[in-house]
C-alpha positions as CSV (number, residue, x, y, z in Angstrom):
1,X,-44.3,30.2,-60.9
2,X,-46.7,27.2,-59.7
3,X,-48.2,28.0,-56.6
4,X,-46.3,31.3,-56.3
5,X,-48.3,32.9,-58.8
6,X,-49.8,36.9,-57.5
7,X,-53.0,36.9,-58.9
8,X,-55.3,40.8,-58.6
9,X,-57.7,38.6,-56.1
10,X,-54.7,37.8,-53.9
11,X,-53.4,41.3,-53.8
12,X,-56.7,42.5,-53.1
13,X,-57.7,40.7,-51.0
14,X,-54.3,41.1,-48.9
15,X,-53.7,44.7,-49.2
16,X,-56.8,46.0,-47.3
17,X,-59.8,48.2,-48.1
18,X,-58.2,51.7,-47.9
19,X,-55.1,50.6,-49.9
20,X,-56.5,48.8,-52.6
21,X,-57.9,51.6,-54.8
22,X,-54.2,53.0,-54.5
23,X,-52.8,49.8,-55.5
24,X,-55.0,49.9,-58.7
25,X,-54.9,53.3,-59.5
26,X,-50.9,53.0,-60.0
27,X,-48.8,51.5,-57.5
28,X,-49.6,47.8,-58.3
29,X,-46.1,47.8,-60.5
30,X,-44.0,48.4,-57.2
31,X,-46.4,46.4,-54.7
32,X,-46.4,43.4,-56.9
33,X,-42.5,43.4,-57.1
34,X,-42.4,43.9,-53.4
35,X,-44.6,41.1,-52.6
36,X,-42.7,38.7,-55.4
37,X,-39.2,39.6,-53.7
38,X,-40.1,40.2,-49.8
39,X,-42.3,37.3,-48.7
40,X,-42.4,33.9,-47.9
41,X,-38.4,33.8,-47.9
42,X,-36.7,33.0,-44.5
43,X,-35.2,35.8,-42.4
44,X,-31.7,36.6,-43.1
45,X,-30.9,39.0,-40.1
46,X,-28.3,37.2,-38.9
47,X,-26.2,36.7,-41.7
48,X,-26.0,40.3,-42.1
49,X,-25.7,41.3,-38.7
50,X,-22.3,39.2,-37.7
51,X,-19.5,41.6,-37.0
52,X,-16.1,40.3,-36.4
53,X,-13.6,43.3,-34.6
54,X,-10.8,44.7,-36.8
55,X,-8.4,45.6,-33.7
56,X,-7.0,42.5,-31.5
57,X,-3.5,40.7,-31.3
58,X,-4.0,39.1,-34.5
59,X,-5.8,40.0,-37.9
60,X,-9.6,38.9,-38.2
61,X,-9.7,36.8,-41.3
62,X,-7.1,34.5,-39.8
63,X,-9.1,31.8,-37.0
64,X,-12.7,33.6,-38.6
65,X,-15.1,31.0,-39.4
66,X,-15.0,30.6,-43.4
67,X,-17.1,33.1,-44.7
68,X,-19.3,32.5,-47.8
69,X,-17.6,35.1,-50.0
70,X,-14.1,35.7,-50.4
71,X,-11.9,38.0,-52.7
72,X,-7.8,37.9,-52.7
73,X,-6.0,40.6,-54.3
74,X,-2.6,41.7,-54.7
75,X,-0.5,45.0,-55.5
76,X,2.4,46.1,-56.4
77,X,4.2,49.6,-55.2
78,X,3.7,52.6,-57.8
79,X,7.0,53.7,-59.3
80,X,8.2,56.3,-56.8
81,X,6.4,55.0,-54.1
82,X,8.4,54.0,-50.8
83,X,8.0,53.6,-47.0
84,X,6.5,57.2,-46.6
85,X,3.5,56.4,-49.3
86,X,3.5,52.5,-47.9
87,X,2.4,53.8,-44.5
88,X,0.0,56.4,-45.9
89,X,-1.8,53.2,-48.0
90,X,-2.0,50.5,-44.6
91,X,-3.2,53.8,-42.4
92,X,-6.2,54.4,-45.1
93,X,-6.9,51.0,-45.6
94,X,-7.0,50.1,-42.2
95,X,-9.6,53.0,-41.4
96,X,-11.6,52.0,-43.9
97,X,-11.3,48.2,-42.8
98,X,-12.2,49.0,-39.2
99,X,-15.2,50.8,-40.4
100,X,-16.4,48.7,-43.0
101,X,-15.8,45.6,-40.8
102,X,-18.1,47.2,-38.3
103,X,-20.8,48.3,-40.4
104,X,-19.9,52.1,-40.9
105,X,-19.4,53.1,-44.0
106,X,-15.7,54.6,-45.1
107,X,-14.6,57.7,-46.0
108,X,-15.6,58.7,-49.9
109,X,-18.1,55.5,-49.4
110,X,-19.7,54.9,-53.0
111,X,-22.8,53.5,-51.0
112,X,-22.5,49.8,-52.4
113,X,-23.4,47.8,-49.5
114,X,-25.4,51.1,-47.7
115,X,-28.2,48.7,-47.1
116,X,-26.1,45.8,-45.4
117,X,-24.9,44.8,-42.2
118,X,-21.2,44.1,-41.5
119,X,-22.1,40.1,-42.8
120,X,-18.7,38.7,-41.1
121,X,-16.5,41.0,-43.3
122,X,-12.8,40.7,-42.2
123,X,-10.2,42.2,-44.1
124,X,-6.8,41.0,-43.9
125,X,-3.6,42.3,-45.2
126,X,0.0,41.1,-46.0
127,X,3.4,42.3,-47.4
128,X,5.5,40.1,-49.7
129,X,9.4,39.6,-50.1
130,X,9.3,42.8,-52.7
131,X,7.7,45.3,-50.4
132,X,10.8,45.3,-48.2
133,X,13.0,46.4,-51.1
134,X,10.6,48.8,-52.5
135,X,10.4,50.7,-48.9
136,X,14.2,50.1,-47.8
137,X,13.6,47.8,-45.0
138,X,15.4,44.7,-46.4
139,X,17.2,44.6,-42.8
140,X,13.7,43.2,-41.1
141,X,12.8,40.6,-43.5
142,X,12.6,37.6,-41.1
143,X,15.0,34.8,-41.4
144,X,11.8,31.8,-41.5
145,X,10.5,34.7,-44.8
146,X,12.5,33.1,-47.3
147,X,11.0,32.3,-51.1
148,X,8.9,29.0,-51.9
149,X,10.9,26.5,-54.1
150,X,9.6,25.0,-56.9
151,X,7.7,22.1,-57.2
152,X,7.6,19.1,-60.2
153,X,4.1,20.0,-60.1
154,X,3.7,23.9,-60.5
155,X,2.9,25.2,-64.0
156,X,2.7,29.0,-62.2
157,X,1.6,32.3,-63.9
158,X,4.3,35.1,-62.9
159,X,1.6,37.7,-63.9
160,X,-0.4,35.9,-61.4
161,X,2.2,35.3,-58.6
162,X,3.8,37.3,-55.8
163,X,2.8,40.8,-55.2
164,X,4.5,43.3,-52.8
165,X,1.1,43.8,-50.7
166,X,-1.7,41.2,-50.3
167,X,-5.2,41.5,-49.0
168,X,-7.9,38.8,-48.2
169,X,-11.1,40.0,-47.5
170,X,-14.3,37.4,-46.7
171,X,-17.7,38.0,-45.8
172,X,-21.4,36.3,-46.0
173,X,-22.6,39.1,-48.6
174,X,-21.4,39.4,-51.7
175,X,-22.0,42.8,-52.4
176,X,-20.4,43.4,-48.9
177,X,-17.2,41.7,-49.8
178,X,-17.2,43.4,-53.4
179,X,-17.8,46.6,-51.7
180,X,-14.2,46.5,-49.5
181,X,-12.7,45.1,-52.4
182,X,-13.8,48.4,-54.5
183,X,-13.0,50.5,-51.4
184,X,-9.5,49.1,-50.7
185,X,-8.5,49.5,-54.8
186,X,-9.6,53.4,-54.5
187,X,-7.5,54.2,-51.6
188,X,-4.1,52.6,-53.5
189,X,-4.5,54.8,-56.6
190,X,-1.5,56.4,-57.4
191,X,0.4,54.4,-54.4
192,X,0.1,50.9,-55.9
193,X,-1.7,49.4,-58.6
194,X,-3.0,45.5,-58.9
195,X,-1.2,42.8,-59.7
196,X,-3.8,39.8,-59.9
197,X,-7.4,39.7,-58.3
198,X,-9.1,36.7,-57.5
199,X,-12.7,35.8,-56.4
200,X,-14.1,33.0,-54.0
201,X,-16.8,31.4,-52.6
202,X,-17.9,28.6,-49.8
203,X,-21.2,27.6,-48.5
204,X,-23.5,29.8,-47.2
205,X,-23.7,29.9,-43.2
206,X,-27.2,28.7,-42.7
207,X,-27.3,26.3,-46.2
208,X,-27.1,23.4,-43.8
209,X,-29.2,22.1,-40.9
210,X,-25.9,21.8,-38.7
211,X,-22.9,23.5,-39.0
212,X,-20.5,21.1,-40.9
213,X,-16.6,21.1,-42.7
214,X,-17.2,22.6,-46.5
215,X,-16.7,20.8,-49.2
216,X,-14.6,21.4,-52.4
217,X,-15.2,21.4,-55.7
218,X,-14.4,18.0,-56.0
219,X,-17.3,17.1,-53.6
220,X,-14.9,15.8,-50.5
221,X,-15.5,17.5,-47.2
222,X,-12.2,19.4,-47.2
223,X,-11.0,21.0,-43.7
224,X,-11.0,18.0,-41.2
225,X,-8.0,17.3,-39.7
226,X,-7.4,21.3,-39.5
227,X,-5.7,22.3,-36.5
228,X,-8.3,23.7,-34.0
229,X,-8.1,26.9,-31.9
230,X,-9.0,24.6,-28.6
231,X,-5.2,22.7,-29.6
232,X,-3.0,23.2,-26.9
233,X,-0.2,23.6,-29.8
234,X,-2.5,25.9,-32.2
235,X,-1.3,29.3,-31.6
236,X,2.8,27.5,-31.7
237,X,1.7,26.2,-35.2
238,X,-0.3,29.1,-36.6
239,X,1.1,32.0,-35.3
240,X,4.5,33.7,-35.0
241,X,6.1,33.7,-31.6
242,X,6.9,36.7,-30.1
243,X,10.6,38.1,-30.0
244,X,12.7,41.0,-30.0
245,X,15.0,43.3,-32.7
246,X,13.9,43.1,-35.9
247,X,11.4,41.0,-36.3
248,X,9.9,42.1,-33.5
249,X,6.9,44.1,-35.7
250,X,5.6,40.4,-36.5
251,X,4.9,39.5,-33.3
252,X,1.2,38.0,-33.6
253,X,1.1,37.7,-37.1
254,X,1.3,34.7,-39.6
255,X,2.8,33.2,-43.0
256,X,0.2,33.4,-45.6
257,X,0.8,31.0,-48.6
258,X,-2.2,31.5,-51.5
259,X,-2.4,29.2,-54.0
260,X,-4.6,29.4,-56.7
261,X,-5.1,25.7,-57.5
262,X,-7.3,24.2,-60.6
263,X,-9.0,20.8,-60.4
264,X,-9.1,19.0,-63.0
265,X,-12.9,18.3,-62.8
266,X,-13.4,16.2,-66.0
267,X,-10.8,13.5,-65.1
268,X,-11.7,13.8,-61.7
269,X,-15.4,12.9,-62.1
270,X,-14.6,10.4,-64.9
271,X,-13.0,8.1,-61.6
272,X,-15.7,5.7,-60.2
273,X,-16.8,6.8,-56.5
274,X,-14.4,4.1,-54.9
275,X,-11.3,5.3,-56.9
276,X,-12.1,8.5,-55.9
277,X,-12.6,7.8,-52.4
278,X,-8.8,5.9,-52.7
279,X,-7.0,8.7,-54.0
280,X,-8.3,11.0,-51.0
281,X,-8.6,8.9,-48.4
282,X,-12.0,9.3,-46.7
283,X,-15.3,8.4,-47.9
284,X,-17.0,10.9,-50.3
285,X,-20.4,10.6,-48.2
286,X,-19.4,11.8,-44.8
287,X,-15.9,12.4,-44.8
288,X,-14.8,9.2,-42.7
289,X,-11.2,7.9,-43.3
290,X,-11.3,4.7,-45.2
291,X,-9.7,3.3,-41.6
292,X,-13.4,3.2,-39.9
293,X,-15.7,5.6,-38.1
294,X,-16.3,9.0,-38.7
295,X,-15.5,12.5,-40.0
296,X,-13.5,13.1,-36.5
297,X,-12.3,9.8,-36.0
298,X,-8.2,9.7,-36.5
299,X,-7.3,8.5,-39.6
300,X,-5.5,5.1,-38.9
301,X,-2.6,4.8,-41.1
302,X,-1.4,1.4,-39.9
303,X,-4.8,-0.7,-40.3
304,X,-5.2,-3.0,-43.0
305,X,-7.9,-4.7,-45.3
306,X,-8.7,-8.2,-44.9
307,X,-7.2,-8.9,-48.0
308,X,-4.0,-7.4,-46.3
309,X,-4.2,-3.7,-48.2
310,X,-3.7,-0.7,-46.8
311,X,-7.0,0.1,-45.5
312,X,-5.8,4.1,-46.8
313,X,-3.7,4.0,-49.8
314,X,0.0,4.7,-50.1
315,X,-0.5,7.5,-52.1
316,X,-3.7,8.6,-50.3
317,X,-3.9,12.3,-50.2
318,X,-4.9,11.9,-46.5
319,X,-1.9,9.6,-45.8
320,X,0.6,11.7,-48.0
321,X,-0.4,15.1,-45.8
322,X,-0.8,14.0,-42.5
323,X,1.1,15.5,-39.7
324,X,2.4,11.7,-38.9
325,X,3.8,11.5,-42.4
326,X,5.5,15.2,-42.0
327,X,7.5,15.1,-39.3
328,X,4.7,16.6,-37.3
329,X,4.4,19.7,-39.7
330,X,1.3,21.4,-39.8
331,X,-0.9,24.6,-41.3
332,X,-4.2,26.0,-41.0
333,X,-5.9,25.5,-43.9
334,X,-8.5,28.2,-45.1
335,X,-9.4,28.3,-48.8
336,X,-11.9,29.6,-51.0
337,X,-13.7,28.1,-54.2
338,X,-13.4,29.5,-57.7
339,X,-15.1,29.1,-60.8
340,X,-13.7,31.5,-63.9
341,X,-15.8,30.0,-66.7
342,X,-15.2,27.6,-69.0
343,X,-11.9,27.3,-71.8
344,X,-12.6,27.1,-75.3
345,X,-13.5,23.5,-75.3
346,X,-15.4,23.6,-72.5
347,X,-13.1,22.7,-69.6
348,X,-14.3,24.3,-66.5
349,X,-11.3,26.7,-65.0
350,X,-12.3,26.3,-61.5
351,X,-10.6,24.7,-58.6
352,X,-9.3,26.2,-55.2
353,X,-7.9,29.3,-53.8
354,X,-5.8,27.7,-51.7
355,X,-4.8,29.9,-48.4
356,X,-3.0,28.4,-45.5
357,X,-0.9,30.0,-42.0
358,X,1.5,28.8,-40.4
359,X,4.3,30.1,-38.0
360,X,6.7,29.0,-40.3
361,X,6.5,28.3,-44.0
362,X,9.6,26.4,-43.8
363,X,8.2,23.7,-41.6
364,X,4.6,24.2,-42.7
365,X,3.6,24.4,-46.3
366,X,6.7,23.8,-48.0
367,X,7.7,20.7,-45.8
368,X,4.0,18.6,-47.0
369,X,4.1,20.3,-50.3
370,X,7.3,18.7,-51.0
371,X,5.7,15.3,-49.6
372,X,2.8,15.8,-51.9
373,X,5.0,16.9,-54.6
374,X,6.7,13.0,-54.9
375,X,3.9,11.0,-53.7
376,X,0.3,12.0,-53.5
377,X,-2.3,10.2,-55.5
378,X,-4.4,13.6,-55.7
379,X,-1.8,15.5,-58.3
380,X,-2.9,13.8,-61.2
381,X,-6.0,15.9,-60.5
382,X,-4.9,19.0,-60.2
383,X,-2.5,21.8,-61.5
384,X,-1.1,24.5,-59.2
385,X,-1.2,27.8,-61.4
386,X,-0.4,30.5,-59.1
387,X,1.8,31.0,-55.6
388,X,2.6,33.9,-53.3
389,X,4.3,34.0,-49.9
390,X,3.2,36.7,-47.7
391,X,4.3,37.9,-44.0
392,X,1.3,39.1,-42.1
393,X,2.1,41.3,-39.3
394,X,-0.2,41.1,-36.0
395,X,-3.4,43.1,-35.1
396,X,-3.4,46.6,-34.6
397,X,-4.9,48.4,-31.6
398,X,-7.7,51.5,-31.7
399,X,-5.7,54.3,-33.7
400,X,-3.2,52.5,-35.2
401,X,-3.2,51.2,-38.6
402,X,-1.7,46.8,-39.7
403,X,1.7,47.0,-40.3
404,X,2.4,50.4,-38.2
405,X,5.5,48.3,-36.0
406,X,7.4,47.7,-38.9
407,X,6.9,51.1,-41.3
408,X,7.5,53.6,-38.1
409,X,10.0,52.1,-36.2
């Protein structure tokens, strides 16, 4: 490499009187691949050394920042496997979460991330419409827990789709988030097996000068108009709220909706930047809505072009989603990129994982999907190709295990 290269004067000259003759007589191999892969790069401590707690009213994975790597995974119940073997799996997994999540390593650990921190790692978990058959607890599905309809829009994989249990699991590292994925598929065997497995990714925490909203695939900061935890209505639209009987074992948990969501990157970069800009709603550059200011400011449905055009299309993805447009309805969106190579002719099969929470799916996701579904500019862009529903029950406290409310009560 130019101006990188080790020459034997710089090591040396560097290494020091008394362990120079050592570094010629036969450790130069390793010392020369230390020095290429050790120095000069910036310190990383911090991304490894971020630890988010397991335990708490509500999952971690939920309000965590986005984390750089991300894996979604779901399974279905073994044939003979019921409540009993359910509970067994969530108490395993979730000791193996809390330790993981703090930097221990689990039980039976195969020593893939020995040498990393906890790197953000949050592992969240889910059950779908199917687990409550499979265990016999049909009587506490929740009334808002009812299937997604269908869309004009979905061209959806069955083999890809649903799942009886769901887990998300994010972190900085990607060894770290591959190592709980490994961990959580060798505690299910012979209690469930996987359905579909997906893999993610975001932006690195540190990649930018400032902390700033990700972009997507499609190069459009994605993630601004997100409801924030300091919104005196967040927890009301995110989170469940908490009641008695039999839904009781939900209080504190979410909706999960996962989508997995290809973009159809070869028309989409075929547009010129304005169209593109029109079909979103912002400007590519910074995010600002095609209204005026900035990332933050409101988007401004009601102003107009001199020309007297809508300053943000009528079919503006921006326009077609917004709250205003939905009767108020709003979700937490929290996705993760993907990139699964190329088809035969070359089309890249990438796209988003789509995630979002709500306290109700009903008035969340399926309310502005069915918005976008008729009218939104963006569609012609992209092909939803995957969809799951998942209740996800609250936190868990120090010796219990997610889920423990509703399997033991």
């Amino acid at each position: 490499m130019a101006g990188q290269e080790i020459t034997r004067r710089r090591l040396l000259g560097t290494a020091g009187a008394a362990g120079a003759a050592g570094l010629v007589a036969g450790g130069a191999g390793g010392a020369l691949g230390y020095a290429a892969a050790g120095t000069g790069g910036p310190a990383l401590t911090s991304v490894g050394t971020g630890a988010v707690p397991f335990h708490g009213t509500h999952q971690a994975g939920i309000t965590t920042p986005l984390q750089a790597c991300g894996h979604l995974i779901a399974f279905d119940l073994a044939t003979g496997a019921g409540r009993k073997e359910a509970a067994a799996l969530l108490r395993r997994w979730s000791a193996a979460a809390e330790a993981m999540t703090q930097g221990r390593p689990p039980a039976g650990d195969n020593q893939v991330a020995l040498d990393a921190g906890p790197a953000s790692l949050t592992v969240t978990f889910g059950f779908g419409r199917s687990f409550f058959a499979r265990t016999g607890l049909t009587d506490r599905i929740p009334a808002a827990f009812q299937p997604l309809p269908a869309f004009s829009s979905d061209a959806l994989d069955p083999r890809r789709s649903d799942g009886d249990l769901w887990a998300q699991i994010g972190a900085d590292d990607a060894l770290v988030a591959f190592h709980a994925l490994r961990v959580l598929q060798k505690e299910a065997a012979g209690t469930a097996r996987v359905r579909w497995q997906m893999n993610g990714f975001n932006r690195t925490p540190g990649a930018t000068a400032r902390p700033m909203t990700a972009r997507n695939l499609m190069g459009q900061v994605d993630g601004t108009n997100n409801p924030k935890p300091a919104d005196p209505d967040f927890a009301a639209k995110v989170f469940v709220p908490d009641q008695g009987g039999d839904e009781a074992w939900l209080n504190g948990g979410s909706y999960a909706v996962v989508r997995r969501i290809r973009m159809l990157l070869d028309d989409w970069e075929r547009l010129p930047l304005d169209r593109q800009e029109a079909v979103i709603g912002r400007r590519k550059s910074d995010g600002a809505p095609l209204s005026g200011g900035t990332e933050t400011t409101p988007v401004d449905l009601g102003r107009f072009n001199p020309d007297g055009s809508l300053a943000i299309p009528g079919d503006a993805h921006v326009r077609v989603a917004a709250p205003a447009s939905n009767g108020g309805a709003a979700m937490l969106r929290r996705p993760f990129s993907y990139h699964d190579g190329y088809d035969a002719d070359g089309t890249p099969d990438a796209g988003l994982l789509f995630v979002c929470w709500q306290a109700d799916p009903g008035n969340g996701f399926v309310k502005v999907q069915r918005k976008l579904d008729r009218g939104d500019g963006l569609s012609r862009f992209i092909r939803h190709e995957s969809s799951a529903l998942f209740a996800v029950p609250g936190g868990c406290g120090k010796g219990e295990y997610v889920g423990q409310r509703l399997l033991e009560s």
